[in-house]
N, C-alpha and C positions, 0 to 999 in steps of 0.2 A: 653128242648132239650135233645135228646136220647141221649148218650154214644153208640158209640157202640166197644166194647171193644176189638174183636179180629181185629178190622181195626185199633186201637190203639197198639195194640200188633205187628202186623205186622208191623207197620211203623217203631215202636222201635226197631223192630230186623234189618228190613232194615238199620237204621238209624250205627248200631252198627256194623252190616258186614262192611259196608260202611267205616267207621273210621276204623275198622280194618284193611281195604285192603290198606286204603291212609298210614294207618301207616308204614304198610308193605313195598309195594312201596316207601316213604321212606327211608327205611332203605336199599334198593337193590339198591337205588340210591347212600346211602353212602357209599358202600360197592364198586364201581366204584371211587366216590373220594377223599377215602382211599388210596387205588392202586395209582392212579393218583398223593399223594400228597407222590409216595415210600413206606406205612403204610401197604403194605400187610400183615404182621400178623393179625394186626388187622382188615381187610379184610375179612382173610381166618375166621379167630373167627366170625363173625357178619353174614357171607353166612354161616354157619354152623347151625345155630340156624332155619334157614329156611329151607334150603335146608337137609333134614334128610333122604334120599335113601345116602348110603353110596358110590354106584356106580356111582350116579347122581353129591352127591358133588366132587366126583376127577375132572370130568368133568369140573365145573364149577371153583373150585379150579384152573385146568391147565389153565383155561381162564384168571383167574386173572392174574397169574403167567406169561405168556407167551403173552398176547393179550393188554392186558392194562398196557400200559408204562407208568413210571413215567416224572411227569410232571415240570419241574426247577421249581422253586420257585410262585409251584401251592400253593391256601389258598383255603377252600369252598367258598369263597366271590368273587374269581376271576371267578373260575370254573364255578357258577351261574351267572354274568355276561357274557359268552361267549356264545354263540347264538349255535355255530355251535355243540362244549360241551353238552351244554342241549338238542338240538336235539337229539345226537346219544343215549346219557341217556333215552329219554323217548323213541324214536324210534327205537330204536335197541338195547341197553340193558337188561333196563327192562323187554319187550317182552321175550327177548332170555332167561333169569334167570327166568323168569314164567313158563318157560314149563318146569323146572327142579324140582320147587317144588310141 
């Protein structure tokens, strides 16, 4: 059986953007609830590292600040449980913070 090695190469790169983005995403997801459990410093730190146009981060910075309320006695365990929560996170969050970085 041939190798054939740059179809191997390609899949690997794919394979590795791919983890890269999910990581990402991730992490913009935690950075909502952060916010949400009152943790905005650590918030503002975590968007920061991504978001690197320094005119972009106030932007998203004031989002946090002013958009996303804290949540009483939010846990990530609860926040993942709520249907309506993980929607706005994947459907309007995320989205909105991608076009910043």
């Amino acid at each position: 059986m041939k190798v054939n090695k740059k179809q191997i190469a390609s899949s690997l790169q794919s394979a590795i953007i791919s983890i890269g983005t999910g990581a990402q995403d991730a992490a913009i997801k935690r950075v909502a609830m952060l916010s949400s459990q009152g943790r905005r410093e650590e918030a503002r730190g975590m968007i920061a590292q991504y978001v690197k146009d320094p005119e972009k981060l106030k932007i998203v910075i004031k989002a946090i600040d002013e958009r996303l309320k804290s949540i009483p006695n939010a846990t990530s365990s609860k926040l993942d449980q709520n249907k309506e929560y993980t929607n706005w996170l994947n459907n309007t969050w995320l989205p909105w913070v991608k076009k910043y970085i």
